[in-house]
C-alpha positions in Angstrom: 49.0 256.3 213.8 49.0 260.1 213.4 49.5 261.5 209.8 52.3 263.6 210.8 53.8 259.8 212.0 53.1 258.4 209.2 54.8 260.8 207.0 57.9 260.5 209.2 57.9 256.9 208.4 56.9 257.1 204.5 57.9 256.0 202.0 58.4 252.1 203.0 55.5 252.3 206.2 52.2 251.0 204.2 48.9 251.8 206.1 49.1 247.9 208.2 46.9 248.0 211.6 46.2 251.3 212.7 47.1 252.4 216.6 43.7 251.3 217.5 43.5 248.2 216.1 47.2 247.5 217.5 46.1 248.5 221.2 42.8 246.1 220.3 45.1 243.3 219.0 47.0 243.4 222.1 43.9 243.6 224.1 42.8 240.2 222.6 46.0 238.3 222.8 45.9 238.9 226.4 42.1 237.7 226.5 43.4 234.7 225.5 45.0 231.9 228.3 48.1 230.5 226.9 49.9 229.0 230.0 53.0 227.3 228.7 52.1 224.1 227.2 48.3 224.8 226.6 49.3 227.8 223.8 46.4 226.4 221.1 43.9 229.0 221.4 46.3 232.1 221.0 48.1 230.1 218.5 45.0 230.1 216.2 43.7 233.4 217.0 47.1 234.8 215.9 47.4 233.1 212.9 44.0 234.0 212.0 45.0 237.5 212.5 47.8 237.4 210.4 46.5 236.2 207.3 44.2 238.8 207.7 47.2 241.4 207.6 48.5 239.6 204.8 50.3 237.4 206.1 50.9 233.8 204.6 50.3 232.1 207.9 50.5 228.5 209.8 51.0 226.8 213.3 53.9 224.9 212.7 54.9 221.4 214.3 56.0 222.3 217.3 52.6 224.6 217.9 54.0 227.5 217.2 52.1 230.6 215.2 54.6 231.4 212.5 53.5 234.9 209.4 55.7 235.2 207.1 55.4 238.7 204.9 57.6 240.8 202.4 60.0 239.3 199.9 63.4 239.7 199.6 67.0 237.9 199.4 67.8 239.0 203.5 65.4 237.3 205.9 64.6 239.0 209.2 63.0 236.3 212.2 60.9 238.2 215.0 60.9 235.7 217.5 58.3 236.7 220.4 56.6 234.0 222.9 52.8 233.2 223.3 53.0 231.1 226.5 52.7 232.6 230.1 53.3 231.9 233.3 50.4 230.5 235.5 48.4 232.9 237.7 45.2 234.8 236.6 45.5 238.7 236.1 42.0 240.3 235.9 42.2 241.7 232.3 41.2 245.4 232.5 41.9 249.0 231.0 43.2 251.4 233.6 43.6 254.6 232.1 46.7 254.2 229.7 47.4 250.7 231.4 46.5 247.3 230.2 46.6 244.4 233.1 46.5 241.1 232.1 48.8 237.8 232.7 51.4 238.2 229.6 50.6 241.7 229.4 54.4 242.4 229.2 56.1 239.3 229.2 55.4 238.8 226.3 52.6 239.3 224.7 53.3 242.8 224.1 56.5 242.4 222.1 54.7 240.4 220.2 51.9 242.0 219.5 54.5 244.9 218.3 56.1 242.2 215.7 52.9 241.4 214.3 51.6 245.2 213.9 55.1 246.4 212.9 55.7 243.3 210.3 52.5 244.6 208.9 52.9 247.8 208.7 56.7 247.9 207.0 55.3 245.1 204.3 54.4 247.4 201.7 58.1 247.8 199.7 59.9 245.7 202.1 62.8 244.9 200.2 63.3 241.6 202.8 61.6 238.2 203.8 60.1 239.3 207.7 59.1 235.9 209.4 56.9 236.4 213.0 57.3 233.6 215.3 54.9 233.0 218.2 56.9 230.3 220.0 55.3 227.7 222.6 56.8 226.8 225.9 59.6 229.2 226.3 58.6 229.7 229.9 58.8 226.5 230.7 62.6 224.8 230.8 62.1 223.3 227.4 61.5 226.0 224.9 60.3 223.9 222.4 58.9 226.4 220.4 62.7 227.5 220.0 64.3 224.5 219.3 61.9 224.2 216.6 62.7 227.3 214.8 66.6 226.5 214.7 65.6 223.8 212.8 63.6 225.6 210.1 65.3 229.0 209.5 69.0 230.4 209.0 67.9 234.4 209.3 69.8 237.4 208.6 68.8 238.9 211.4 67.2 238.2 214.6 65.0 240.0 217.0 64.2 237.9 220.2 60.5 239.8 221.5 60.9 240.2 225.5 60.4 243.3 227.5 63.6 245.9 227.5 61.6 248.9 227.5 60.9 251.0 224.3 64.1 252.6 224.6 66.8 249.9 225.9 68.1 246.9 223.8 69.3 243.5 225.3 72.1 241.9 224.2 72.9 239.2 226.8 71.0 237.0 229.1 72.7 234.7 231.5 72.1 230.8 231.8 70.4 227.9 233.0 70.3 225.0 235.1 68.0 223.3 237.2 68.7 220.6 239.8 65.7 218.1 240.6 66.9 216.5 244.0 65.1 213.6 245.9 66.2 211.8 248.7 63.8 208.9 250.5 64.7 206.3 253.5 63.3 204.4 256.0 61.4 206.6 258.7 64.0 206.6 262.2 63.3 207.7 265.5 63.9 211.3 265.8 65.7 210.9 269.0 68.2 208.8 266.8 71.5 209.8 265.3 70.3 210.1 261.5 69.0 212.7 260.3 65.8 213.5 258.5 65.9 213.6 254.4 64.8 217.2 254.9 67.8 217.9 256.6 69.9 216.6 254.3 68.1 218.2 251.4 68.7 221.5 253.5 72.5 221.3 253.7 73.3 220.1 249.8 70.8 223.4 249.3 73.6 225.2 252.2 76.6 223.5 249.9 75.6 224.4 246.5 75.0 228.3 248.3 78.1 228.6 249.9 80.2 227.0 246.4 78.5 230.2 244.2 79.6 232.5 247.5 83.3 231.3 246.6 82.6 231.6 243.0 81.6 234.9 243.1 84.1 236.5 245.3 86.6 238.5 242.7 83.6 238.8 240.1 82.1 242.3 239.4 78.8 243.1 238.1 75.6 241.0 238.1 76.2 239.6 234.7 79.3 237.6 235.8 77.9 235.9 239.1 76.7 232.5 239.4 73.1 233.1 241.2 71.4 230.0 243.1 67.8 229.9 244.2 66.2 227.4 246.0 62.8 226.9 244.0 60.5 224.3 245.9 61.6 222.0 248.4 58.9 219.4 250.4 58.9 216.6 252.2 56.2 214.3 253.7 56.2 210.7 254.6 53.7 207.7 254.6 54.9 206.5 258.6 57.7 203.9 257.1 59.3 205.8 255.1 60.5 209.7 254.4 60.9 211.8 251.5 62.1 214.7 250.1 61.9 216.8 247.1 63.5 220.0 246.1 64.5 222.1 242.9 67.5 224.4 242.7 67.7 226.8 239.9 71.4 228.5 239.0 71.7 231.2 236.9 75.0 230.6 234.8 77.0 233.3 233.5 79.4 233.6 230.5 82.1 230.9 230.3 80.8 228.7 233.2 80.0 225.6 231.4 78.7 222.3 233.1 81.5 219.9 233.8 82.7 223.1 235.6 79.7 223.5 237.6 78.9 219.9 238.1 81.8 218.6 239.3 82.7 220.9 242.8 79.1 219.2 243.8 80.0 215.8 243.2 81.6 214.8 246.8 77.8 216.9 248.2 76.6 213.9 246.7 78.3 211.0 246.7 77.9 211.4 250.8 74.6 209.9 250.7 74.1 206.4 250.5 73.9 204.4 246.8 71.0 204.4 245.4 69.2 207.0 248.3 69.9 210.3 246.7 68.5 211.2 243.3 69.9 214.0 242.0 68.8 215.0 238.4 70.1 218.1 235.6 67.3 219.4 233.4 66.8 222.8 231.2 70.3 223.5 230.7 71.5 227.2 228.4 74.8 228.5 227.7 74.6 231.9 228.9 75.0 234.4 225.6 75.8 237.5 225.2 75.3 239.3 221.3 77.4 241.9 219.7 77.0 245.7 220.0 78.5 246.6 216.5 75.9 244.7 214.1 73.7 246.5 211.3 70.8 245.8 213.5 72.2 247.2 216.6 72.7 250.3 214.8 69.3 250.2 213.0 67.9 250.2 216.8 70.0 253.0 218.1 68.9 255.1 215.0 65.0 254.4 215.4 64.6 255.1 219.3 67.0 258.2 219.1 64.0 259.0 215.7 61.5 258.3 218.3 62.7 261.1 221.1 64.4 258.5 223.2 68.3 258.4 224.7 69.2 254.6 223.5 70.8 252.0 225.6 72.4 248.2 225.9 71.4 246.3 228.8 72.0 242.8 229.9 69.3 240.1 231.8 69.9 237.9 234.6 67.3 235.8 233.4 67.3 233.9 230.0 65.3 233.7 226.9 64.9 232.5 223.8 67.9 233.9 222.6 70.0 231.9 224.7 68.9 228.8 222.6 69.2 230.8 218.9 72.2 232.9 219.2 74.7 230.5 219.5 72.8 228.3 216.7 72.1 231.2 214.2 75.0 233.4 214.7 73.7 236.4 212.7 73.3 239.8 214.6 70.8 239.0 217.3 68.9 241.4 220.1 66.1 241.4 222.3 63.7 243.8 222.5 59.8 244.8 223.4 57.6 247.5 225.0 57.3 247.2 228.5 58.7 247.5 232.1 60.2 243.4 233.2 60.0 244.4 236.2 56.1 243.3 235.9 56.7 240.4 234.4 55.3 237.0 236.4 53.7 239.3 238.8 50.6 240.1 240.1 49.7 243.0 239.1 51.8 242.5 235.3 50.8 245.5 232.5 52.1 247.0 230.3 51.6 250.9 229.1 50.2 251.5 226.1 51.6 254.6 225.0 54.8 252.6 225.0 53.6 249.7 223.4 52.9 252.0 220.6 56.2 253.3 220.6 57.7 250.1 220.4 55.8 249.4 217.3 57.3 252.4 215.7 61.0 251.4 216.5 60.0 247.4 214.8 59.0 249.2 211.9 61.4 251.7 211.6 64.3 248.7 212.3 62.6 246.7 209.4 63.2 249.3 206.9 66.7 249.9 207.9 68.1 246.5 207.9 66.2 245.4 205.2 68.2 247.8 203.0 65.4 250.3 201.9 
């Protein structure tokens, strides 16, 4: 960080990580595999790091890397994610760029907590806890679950990828739908059809039911969004099978019994016992309020940081999907980054902006912590 920036941030920014070491930290956590389920390694590394910045430090039950720093009566949880998807991204520098699998999502926000936690500590009149949560790519987001458990924060701050200047406040929900269907292999020239095909048209049904749903509903945030994820079939000569997995994104006020049961007749049409068809990974969709002390504290440190603030809302879901409507304190999501790399091939993240988003975590700290 520049003098002249660290002037504009004193007298409650101590001297924590400098911009080097922040863009090195980064650098390192990306270094580091940590597909979901398999988060060890990074897990260590960052707690190692953080006691290092002063941090009273631990992996936690559940795996997760949890600092906690400052002291205070108000308690502030950064929740960010260690785990990625799969797929190997060549970690590399180009020019301001960093490449690297979890790059953006969401190493990145992370990163910033840990940097900005640091750097706020000194005169921090609160309690700052940094999570590093396990698994919330995958459908079970332990690492989540976990943290409901253990804390009742103040204030939350959910680490995923808005952009330095945009703040989330609502992501939709979840649910995935495991079908199988297997029978006796028939001649093709026959009158039943193939599992495939019937796998095909419950995938048609379930399609054509969110079509209907969606009719008289405006804006992305308010639509009921299938996908059809994986679907295979195969056979051993006797007998047929197919597999498939439907993912629906759920928006606000659509809750299961009124998903669930439209799809019932789909599949009570197969024979008893032939079809299989199976919920899992089910969130509420969840959207924050605008008018909290910690929205406000955002809008005040991007507009201190040159930028033109604004809300947005994911069709996608997060962690905050499974804290919000636990914790109910005021709640965002936020992180350096562009999400439109996220999962991709070619995911980075820039590191101008990364820095930037560092200076908005620390300025937020000092706000809502009362200083």
């Amino acid at each position: 960080m520049s003098e002249e920036a660290r002037a504009a941030l004193a007298p409650w920014a101590g001297p924590g990580p400098t911009d080097d070491e922040a863009q090195a930290l980064l650098s390192e956590m990306v270094a580091i595999p940590s597909l979901s389920g398999d988060e060890g390694a990074l897990a260590r590394f960052l707690v190692t790091t953080m006691e290092g910045l002063g941090f009273g430090a631990e992996v936690d039950a559940a795996g997760n890397a949890v600092g906690h720093i400052g002291a205070g009566e108000r308690h502030i949880v950064l929740l960010g994610h260690m785990d990625t998807v799969p797929g190997e991204v060549p970690v590399r520098r180009e020019g301001r760029l960093l490449y690297g699998r979890g790059a953006v999502d969401a190493k990145g926000p992370l990163a910033a907590f840990v940097v900005a936690a640091a750097r706020a500590a000194d005169g921090l009149g609160a309690r700052v806890t940094v999570i590093g949560a396990v698994e919330e790519e995958a459908a079970t987001s332990k690492g989540a679950y976990h943290a409901v458990g253990q804390y009742r924060p103040d204030f939350c701050i959910i680490g995923e990828p808005s952009g330095w200047d945009r703040i989330t406040i609502g992501y939709k929900g979840r649910l995935l739908i495991d079908y199988v269907l297997e029978r006796a292999v028939s001649h093709t020239a026959g009158s039943e059809r193939p599992p495939a095909e019937d796998a095909v048209g419950f995938w048609l049904h379930v399609a054509k039911w969110a079509e209907e749903y969606n009719r008289d509903k405006e804006g992305t945030f308010a639509t009921l969004d299938p996908s059809l994820r994986r679907i295979c079939s195969g056979g051993d000569g006797l007998r047929e099978r197919v597999e498939m997995t439907i993912a629906l994104r759920l928006p606000l006020g659509l809750h299961l019994p009124d998903l669930l049961n439209p799809l019932m007749d789909t599949w009570a049409r197969h024979p008893a016992g032939a079809a299989r068809v199976v919920t899992r990974g089910h969130e509420v969709a969840f959207r924050a309020e605008k008018r909290t002390p910690l929205a406000s504290a955002f809008l005040a440190a991007i507009r201190a940081e040159g930028g033109s603030p604004a809300y947005v809302t994911k069709t996608g879901t997060s962690d905050m999907n499974v804290v919000g409507p636990r914790w109910r304190c005021p709640i965002v999501a936020y992180g350096p980054g562009d999400s439109t790399y996220d999962h991709t091939p070619n995911e980075q993240i820039d590191l101008d902006e990364y820095l930037r988003g560092v200076r908005v975590v620390t300025r937020v700290l000092a706000r809502v912590a009362g200083v």
